[in-house]
C-alpha positions in Angstrom: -187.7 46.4 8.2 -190.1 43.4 7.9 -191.5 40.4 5.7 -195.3 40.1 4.4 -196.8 37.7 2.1 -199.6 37.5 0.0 -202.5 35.4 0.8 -205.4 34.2 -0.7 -207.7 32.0 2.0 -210.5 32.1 -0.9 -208.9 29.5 -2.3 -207.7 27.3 0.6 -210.3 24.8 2.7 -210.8 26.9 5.7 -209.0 23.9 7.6 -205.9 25.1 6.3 -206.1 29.0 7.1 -204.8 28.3 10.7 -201.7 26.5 10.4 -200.7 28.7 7.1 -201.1 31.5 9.8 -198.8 29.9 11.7 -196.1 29.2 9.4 -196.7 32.5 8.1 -195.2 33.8 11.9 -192.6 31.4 12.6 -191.1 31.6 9.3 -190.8 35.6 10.3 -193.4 36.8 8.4 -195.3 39.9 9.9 -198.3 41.1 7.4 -200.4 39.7 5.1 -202.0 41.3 2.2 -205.5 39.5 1.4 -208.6 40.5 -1.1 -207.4 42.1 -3.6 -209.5 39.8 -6.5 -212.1 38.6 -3.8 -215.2 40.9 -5.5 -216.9 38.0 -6.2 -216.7 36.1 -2.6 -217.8 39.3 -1.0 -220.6 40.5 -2.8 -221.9 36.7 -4.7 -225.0 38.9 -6.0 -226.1 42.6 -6.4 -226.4 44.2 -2.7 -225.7 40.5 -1.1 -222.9 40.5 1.3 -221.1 37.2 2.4 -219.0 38.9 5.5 -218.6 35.5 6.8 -215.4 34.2 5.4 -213.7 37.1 5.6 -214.1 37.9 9.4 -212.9 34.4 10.3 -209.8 34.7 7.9 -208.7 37.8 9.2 -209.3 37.2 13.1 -207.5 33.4 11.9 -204.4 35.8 10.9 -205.0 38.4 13.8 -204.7 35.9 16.7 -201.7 34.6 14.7 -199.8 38.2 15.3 -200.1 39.4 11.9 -200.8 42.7 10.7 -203.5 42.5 7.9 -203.3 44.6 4.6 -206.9 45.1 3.2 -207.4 45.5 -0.3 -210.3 47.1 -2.0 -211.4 44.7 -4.7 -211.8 46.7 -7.8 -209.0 45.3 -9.9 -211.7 42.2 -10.9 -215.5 43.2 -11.0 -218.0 40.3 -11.0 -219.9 38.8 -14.4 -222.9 40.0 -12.8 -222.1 43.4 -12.4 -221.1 43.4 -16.1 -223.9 41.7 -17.2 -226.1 44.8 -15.4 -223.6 47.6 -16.6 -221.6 46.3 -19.9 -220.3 49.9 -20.4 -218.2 49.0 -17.5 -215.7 47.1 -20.4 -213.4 49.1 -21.8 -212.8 49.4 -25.5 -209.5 48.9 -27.4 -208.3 51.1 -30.4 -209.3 48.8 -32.5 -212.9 49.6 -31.5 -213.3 46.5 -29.6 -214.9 46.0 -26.5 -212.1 43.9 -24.4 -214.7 41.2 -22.8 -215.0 39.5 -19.5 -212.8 36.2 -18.3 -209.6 37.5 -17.1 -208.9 40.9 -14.7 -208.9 44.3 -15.3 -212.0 44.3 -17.1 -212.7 48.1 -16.4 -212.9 51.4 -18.1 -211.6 54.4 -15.3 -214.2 56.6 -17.0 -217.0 54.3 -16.9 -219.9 56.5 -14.7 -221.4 52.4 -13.8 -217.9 51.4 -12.6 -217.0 54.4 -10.7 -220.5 54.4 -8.9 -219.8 50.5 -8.0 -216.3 50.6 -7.0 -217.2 53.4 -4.2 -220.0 51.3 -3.4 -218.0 48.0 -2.5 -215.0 50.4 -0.9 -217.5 51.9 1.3 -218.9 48.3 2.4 -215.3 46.4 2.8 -213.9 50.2 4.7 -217.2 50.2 7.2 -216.5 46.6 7.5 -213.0 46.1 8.5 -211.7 50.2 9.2 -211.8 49.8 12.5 -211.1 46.0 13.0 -207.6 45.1 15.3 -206.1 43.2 12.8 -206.2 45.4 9.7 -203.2 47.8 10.0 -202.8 49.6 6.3 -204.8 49.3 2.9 -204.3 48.8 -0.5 -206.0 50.2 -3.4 -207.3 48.1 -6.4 -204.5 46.3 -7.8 -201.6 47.2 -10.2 -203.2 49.8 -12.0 -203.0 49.6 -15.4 -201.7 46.0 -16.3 -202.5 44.5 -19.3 -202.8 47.9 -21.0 -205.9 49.4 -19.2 -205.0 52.6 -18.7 -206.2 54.2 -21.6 -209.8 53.3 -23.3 -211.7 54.5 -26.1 -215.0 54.2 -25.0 -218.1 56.9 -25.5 -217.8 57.1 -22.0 -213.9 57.9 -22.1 -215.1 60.2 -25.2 -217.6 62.5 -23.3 -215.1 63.0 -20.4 -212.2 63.8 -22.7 -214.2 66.7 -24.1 -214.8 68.0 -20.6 -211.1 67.6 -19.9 -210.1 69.5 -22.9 -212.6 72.2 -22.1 -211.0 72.7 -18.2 -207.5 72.9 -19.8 -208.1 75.3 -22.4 -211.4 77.2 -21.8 -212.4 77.9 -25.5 -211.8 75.6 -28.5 -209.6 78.9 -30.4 -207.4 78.3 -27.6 -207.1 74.5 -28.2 -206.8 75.6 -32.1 -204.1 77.4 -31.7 -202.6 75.2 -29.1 -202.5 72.3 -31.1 -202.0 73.8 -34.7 -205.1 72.2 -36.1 -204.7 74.7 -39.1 -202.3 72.0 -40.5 -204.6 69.3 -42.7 -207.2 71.5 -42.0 -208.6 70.0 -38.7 -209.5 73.4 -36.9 -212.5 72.7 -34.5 -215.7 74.4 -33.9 -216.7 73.1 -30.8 -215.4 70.9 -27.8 -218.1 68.3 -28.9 -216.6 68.1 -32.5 -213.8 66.4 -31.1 -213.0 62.8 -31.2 -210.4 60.1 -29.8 -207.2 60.1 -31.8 -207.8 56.6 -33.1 -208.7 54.8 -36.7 -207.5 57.6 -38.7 -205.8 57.0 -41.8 -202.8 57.7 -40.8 -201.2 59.4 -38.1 -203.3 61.4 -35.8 -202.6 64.7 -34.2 -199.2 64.0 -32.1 -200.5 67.3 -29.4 -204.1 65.4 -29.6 -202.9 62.2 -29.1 -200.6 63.4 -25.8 -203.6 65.2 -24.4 -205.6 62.2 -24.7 -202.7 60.5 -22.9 -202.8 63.2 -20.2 -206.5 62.7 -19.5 -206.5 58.9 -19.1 -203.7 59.1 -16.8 -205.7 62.1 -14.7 -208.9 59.7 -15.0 -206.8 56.9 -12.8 -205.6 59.5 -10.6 -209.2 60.4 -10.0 -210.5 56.9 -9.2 -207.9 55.9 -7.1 -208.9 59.2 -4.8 -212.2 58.2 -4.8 -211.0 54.8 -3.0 -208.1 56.8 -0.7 -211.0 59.1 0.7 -213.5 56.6 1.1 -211.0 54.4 3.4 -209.5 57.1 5.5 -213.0 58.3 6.2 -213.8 55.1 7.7 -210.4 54.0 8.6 -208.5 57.0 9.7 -205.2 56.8 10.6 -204.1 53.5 9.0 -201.5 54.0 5.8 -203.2 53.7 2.4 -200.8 51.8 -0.2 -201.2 51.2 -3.9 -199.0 48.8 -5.4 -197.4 50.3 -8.8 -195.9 47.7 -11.2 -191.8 47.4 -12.1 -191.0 50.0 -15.1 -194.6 51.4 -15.7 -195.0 54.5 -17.2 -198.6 54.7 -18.7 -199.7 56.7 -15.8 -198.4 60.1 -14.0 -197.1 58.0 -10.7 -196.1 61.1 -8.9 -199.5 62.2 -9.1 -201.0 58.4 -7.7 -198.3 58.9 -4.7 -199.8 62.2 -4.1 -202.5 60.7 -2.5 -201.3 57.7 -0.7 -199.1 57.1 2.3 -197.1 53.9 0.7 -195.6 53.4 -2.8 -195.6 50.2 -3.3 -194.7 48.2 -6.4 -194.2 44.4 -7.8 -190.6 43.3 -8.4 -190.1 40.4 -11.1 -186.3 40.6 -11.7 -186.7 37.5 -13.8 -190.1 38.0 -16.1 -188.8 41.6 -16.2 -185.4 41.1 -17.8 -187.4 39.1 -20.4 -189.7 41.4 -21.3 -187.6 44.8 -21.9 -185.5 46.2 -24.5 -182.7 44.4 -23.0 -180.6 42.4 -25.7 -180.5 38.9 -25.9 -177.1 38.5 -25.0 -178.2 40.7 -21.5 -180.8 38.5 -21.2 -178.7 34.9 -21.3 -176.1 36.5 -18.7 -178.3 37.5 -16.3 -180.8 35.1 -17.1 -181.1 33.7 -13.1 -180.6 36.8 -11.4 -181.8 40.1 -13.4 -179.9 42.4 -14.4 -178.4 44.2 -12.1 -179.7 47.4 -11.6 -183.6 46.8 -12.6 -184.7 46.1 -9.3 -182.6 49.2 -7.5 -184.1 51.5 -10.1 -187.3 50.3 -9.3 -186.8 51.1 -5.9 -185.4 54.6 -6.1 -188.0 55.5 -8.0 -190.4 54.5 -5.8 -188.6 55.4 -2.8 -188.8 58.8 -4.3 -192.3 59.0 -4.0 -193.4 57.3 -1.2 -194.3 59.6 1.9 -193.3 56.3 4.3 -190.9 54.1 3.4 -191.6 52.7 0.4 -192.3 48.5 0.2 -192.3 46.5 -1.8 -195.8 44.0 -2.2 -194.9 41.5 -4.1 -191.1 39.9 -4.4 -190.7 37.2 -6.6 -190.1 33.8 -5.3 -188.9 31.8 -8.3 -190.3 30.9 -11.3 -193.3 33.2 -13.1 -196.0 32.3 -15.6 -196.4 35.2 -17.9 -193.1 35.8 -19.6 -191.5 34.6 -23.0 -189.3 31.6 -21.2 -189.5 32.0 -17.4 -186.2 30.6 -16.0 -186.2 29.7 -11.6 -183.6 32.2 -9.9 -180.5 31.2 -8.8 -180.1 30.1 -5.3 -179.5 32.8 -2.8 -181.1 35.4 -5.5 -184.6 35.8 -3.2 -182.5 36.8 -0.5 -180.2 39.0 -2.5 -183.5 40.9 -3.8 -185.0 40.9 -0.6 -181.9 42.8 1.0 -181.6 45.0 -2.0 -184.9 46.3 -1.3 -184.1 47.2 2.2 -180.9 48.5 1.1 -182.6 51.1 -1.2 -184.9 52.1 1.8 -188.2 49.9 1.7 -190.2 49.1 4.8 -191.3 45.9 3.8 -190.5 43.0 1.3 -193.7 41.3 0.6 -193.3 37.8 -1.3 -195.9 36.3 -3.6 -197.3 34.2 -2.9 -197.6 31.9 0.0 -198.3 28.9 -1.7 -198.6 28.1 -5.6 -202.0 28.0 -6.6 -202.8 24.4 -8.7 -205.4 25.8 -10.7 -206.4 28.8 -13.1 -203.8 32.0 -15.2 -201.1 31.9 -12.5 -200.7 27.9 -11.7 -197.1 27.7 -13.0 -196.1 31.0 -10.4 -194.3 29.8 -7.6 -194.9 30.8 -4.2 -193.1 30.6 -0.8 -194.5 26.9 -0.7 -195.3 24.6 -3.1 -198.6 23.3 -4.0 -198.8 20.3 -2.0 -197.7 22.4 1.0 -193.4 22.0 1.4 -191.7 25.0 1.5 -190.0 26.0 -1.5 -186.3 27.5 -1.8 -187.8 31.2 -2.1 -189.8 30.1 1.7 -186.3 29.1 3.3 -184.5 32.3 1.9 -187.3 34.2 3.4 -187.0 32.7 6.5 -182.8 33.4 6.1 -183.6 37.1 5.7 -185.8 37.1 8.9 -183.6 36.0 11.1 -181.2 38.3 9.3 -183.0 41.2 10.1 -183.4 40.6 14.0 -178.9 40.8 13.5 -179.6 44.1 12.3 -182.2 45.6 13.6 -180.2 44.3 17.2 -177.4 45.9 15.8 -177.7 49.8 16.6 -176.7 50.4 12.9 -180.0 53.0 12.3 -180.1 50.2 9.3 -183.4 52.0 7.3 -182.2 55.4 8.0 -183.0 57.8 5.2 -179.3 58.7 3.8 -179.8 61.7 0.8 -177.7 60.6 -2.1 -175.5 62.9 -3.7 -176.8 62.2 -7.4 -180.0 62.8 -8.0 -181.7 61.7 -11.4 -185.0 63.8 -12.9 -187.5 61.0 -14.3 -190.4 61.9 -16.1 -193.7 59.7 -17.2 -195.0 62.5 -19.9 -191.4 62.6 -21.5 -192.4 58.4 -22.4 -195.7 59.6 -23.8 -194.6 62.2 -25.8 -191.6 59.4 -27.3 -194.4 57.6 -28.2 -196.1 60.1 -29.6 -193.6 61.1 -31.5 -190.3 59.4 -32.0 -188.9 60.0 -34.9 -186.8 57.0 -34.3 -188.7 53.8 -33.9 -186.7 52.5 -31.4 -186.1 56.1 -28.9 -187.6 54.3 -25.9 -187.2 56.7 -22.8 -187.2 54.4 -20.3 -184.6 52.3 -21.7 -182.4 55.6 -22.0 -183.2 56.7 -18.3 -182.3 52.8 -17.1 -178.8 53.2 -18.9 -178.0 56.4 -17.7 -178.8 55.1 -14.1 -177.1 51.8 -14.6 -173.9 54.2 -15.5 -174.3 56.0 -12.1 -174.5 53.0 -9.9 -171.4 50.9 -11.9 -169.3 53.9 -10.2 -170.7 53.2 -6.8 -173.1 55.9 -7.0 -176.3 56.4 -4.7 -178.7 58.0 -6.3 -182.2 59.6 -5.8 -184.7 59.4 -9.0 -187.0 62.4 -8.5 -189.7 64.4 -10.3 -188.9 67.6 -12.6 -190.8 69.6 -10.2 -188.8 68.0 -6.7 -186.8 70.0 -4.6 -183.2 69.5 -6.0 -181.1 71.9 -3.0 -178.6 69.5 -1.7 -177.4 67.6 -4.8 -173.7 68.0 -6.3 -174.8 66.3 -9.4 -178.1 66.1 -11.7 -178.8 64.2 -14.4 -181.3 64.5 -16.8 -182.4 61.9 -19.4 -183.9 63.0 -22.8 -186.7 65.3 -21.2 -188.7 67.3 -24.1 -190.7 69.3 -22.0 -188.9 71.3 -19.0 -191.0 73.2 -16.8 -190.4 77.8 -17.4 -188.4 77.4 -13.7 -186.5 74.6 -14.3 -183.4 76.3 -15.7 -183.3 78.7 -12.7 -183.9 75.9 -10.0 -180.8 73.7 -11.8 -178.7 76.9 -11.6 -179.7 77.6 -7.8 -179.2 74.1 -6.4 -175.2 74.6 -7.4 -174.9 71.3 -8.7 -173.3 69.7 -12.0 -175.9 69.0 -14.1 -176.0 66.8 -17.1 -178.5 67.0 -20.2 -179.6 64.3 -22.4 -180.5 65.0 -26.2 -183.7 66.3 -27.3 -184.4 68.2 -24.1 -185.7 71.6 -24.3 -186.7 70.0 -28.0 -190.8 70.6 -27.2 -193.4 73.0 -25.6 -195.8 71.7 -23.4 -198.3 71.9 -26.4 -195.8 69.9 -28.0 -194.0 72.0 -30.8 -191.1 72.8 -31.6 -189.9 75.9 -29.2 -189.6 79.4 -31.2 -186.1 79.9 -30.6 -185.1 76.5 -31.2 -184.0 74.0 -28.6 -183.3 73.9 -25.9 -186.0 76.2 -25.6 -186.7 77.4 -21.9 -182.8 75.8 -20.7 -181.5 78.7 -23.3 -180.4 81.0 -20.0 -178.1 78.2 -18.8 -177.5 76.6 -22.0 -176.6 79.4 -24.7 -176.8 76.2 -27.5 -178.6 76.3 -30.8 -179.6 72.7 -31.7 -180.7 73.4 -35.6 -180.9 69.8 -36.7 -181.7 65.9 -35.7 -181.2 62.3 -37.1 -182.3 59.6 -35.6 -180.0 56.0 -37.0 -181.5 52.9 -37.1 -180.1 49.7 -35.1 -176.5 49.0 -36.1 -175.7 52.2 -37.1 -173.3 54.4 -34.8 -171.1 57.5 -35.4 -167.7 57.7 -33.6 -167.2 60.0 -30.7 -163.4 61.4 -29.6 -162.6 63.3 -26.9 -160.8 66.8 -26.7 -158.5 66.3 -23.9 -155.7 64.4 -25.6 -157.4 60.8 -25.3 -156.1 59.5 -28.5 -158.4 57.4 -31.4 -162.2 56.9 -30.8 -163.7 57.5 -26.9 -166.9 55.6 -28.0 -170.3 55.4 -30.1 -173.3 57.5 -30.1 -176.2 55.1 -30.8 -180.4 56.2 -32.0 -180.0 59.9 -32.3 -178.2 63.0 -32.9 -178.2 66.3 -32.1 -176.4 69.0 -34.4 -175.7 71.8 -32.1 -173.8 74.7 -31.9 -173.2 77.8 -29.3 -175.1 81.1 -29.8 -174.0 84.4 -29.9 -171.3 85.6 -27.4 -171.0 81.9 -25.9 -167.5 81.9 -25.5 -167.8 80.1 -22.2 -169.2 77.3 -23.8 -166.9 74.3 -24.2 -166.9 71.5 -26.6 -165.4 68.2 -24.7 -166.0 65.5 -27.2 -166.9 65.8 -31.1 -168.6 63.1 -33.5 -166.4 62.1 -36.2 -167.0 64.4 -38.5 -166.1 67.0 -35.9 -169.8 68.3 -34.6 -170.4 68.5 -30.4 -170.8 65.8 -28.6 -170.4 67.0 -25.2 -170.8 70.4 -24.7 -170.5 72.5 -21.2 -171.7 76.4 -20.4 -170.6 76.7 -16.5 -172.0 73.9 -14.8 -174.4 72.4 -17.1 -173.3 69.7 -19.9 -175.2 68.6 -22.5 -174.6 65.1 -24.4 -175.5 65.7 -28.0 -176.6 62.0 -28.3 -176.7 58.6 -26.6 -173.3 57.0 -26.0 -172.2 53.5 -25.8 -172.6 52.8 -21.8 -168.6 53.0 -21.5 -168.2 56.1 -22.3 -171.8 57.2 -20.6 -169.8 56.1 -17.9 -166.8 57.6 -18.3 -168.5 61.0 -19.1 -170.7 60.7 -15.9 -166.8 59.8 -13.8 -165.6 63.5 -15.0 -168.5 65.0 -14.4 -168.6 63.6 -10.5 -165.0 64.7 -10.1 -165.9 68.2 -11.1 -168.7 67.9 -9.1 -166.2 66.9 -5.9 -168.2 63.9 -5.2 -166.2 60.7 -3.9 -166.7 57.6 -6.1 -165.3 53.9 -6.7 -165.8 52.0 -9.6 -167.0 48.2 -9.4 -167.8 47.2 -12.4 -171.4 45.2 -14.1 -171.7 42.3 -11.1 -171.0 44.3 -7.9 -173.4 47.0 -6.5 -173.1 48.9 -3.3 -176.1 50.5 -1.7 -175.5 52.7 1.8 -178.9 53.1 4.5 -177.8 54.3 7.9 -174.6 53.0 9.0 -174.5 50.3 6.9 -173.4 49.5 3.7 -174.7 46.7 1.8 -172.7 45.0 -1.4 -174.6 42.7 -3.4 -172.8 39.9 -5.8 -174.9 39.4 -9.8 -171.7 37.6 -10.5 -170.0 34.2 -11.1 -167.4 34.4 -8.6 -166.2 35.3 -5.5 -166.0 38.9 -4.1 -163.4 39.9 -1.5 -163.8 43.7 0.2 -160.2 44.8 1.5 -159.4 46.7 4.7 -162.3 45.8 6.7 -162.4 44.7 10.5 -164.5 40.9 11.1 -166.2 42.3 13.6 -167.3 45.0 10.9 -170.0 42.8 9.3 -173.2 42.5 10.2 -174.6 40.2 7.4 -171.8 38.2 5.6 -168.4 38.6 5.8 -165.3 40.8 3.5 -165.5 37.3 0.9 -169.2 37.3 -0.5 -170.0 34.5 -2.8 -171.9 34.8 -5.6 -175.4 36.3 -5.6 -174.6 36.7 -1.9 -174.9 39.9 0.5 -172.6 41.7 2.7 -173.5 44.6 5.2 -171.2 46.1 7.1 -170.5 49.1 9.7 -169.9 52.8 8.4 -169.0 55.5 10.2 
């Protein structure tokens, strides 16, 4: 459990890198991420090398006592190596090539860029793999931003083709994959093939998610390039990338593969602004974000990460690049910064150490002002470091793994194939994952977020958002792990060519859930459809909200059970044995409520606590965290229990105290 900062001595007078060093380590700080948008201060012009800087900045921040993360510079190629290689640009569907002046200029199937980029990893990984001071790695930079993953290019074009001819060997086989009989848009030849963009109206839905798959495979591709290159020159220091909060244009599992450290960026505030949440969400938690945004974040990356997970950039206070970027509340950078370590992560990493008075991010705070005063994110940071010396003195085992009884099954394809094809404008699968989750943890749930394809032995209860596309073992893996396990709509509803299964959905799940679903709807905002329960709850349990399932059992199903009907008397909630399916998505009340009976079939232990409160458990602790307005008090606990706070935590204030 540590702190780390992210540093930038490329824009500081030199004369300043040695007492930020030391500020950095009495304030508790312990490593320092650097480089990451340096290409240009490195490598000034084609095959020129300014070392110079660079060695004294990191011995400055060596001979402080801090660890060193060393980024590969790719996220920001120099104007002059676009001026040489303008292919390197990648190209919108609109057709138009998105220029140089900003960051992420860069297409992943660009053969220029990818010869480049392992040209300037090799140079900084030769240069610094071995030096004292440099203890772990970064790749690029938050792959993807700005919408960069996918790109339209001739070069994205060619490689497309080759993709589509490794996954299906002949072009018959793609025809009859993809159904191009319909419209009459049977191919030939690999080559005949285009980009499913500018066509008159909506372009092949199985084309358009293979395209998806390929771009995502073309990022997994690059970013191994840059893992091999470091740990061939480097070996045995961790390699990190650092993913963004809520991203889903790329196949993270597959990233993670590769790495030793998920990383990702957490912007409770800008965050909050920019989802689906509604603005009446948004003015409530408008100085702390919401809730459970962060902690998802977290388990998901947890999930993936082969060490403990960190996170690499915390923010401080305000942000630049939302809507209306409010300052957090005081205490909030501590509260996330606990959070974090709550859920399991190795290090919280704040950005940045001081606000930069110029360029994009000018109006982004930092742990310190411009003119060099620390700010109120610097002294909570400095809170939490003394903090963690309590803990880490206390014997508690306080980032000890602890396997959560709930585990939830994300998915990054399922979001593609949404997009693809929604049917109802707004069926966002992330925002139906997030409520779902937010449902577990408002009764005092733990809960692992995992792959489709993860080990899921162990678990007492499984839920499963919207999921189209289930893997042929899926259904016998659910029904060997033992656990309660809960279905979203629509899942089953797809092949992994992306039709509609031959017997109906839910397809391949059919052996554990004998259900027929035989028609959908989707309803627009504002319009709901009452939900009742069958087990004597009088008058309406809740609304079902976007979509609808119309389902029914098959055959000799007479084990199947209907729990709760729409109005007009169709399932709601169905059950065959230990699997349940919810027909639709349900106001979060009764999501919640449904998820409550669920756990008590499923014998696990829970406590309600409400929007505001959250409980997290790590070791032998167990940290409660405050969102809300007024005072918390925990009952039946000892003083001399507590190891941060005490049994009365204030608002957006943490407790952690003993377990057994």
């Amino acid at each position: 459990m540590r702190l780390g900062v992210c540093y930038y001595p490329e824009h500081w007078p030199e004369s300043m890198w040695e007492d930020d060093a030391r500020r950095m380590k009495a304030l508790g700080i312990e490593q320092v991420r650097i480089a990451e948008f340096a290409w240009s201060r490195i490598e000034p012009s084609p095959g020129e090398y300014d070392w110079g800087w660079l060695d004294r900045s990191i011995d400055v921040l060596g001979a402080a006592g801090l660890q060193v993360v060393m980024c590969t510079p790719t996220a920001t190629p120099p104007k002059w190596l676009i001026d040489r290689h303008p292919d390197i640009l990648p190209v919108g569907a609109d057709g138009r090539v998105r220029t140089f002046g900003s960051r992420r200029h860069y297409d992943f199937s660009s053969p220029s860029y990818f010869d480049a980029s392992e040209k300037i990893c090799k140079a900084v990984a030769q240069r610094y793999g071995q030096h004292p001071a440099v203890a772990y790695w970064q790749t690029d930079n938050e792959y993807g931003c700005h919408n960069t993953v996918v790109s339209y290019s001739p070069a994205a074009l060619t490689r497309f083709r080759e993709w589509l001819k490794a996954r299906y060997q002949t072009v018959d086989a793609l025809n009859r994959a993809w159904g191009t009989v319909f419209w009459s848009m049977e191919y030939r030849s690999f080559d005949e093939i285009d980009a499913p963009v500018g066509t008159v109206t909506e372009a092949h839905p199985s084309h358009r998610l293979d395209y998806r798959r390929f771009a995502s495979d073309e990022l997994v591709r690059y970013n191994r390039m840059q893992v091999d290159i470091i740990r061939a020159h480097s070996p045995g220091r961790p390699v990190a990338h650092n993913f963004m909060q809520l991203f889903n244009e790329f196949d993270h599992y597959k990233v993670a593969a590769d790495l030793d450290v998920a990383t990702w960026d957490s912007y409770p505030l800008g965050a909050l602004e920019e989802q689906w949440f509604s603005p009446d969400i948004k003015a409530r938690w408008l100085r702390t974000g919401h809730p459970d945004f962060a902690s998802f974040n977290h388990d998901v990356y947890r999930g993936m990460s082969k060490l403990p997970f960190w996170v690499m950039e915390q923010q401080p206070g305000p942000v630049n690049w939302a809507h209306w970027n409010p300052a957090p509340l005081p205490g909030m950078v501590r509260l996330w910064s606990w959070e974090a370590f709550a859920h399991g992560a190795g290090c919280v990493s704040y950005f940045r150490w001081r606000q930069a008075p110029f360029a994009q991010e000018q109006m982004h705070a930092g742990l310190n002002t411009p003119d060099n005063r620390l700010d109120i994110g610097g002294s909570e940071a400095e809170r939490v470091a003394h903090e963690i010396r309590d803990v880490l003195a206390s014997n508690a085992n306080a980032n000890a793994d602890v396997r959560s009884s709930v585990a939830l099954v994300y998915d990054y394809e399922a979001k593609w194939l949404f997009e693809v094809q929604p049917q109802g404008a707004d069926f966002h699968y992330p925002r139906f994952a997030f409520e779902y989750y937010s449902a577990l943890r408002a009764l005092g749930l733990d809960v692992d977020i995992v792959p489709v394809d993860a080990p899921l032995d162990g678990y007492a209860m499984i839920v499963v958002p919207p999921l189209p596309v289930v893997p042929d073992d899926f259904a016998a893996r659910l029904a060997a792990s033992g656990a309660q396990v809960v279905f979203g709509p629509r899942t089953g509803s797809k092949t992994q060519d992306l039709q509609i299964p031959a017997d109906l959905p839910p397809g391949a799940l059919k052996p554990v859930l004998p259900l027929r679903v035989w028609r959908v709807e989707s309803m627009r905002p504002g319009v709901t459809e009452s939900v009742h329960l069958n087990d004597g709850d009088a008058g309406v349990a809740g609304v079902a909200r976007h979509w609808r399932d119309f389902v029914e059992a098959e055959g000799s199903a007479s084990g199947t059970h209907v729990h709760a009907r729409f109005g007009d008397g169709q399932p709601a909630h169905l059950q065959s044995g230990a699997f349940h399916y919810f027909a639709s998505l349900f106001d979060d009340a009764l999501t919640e409520k449904l998820f409550a009976r669920v756990a008590a079939e499923a014998k696990i232990a829970f406590t309600p606590v409400g929007d505001s409160i959250r409980i997290s458990r790590r070791g032998a602790l167990t940290y409660v965290f405050n969102y809300g307005n007024a005072d918390h008090t925990l009952e039946g606990l000892s003083d001399d229990a507590f190891v941060i706070g005490s049994r009365t935590i204030e608002p957006q204030g943490v407790a952690a105290y003993r377990t057994k």
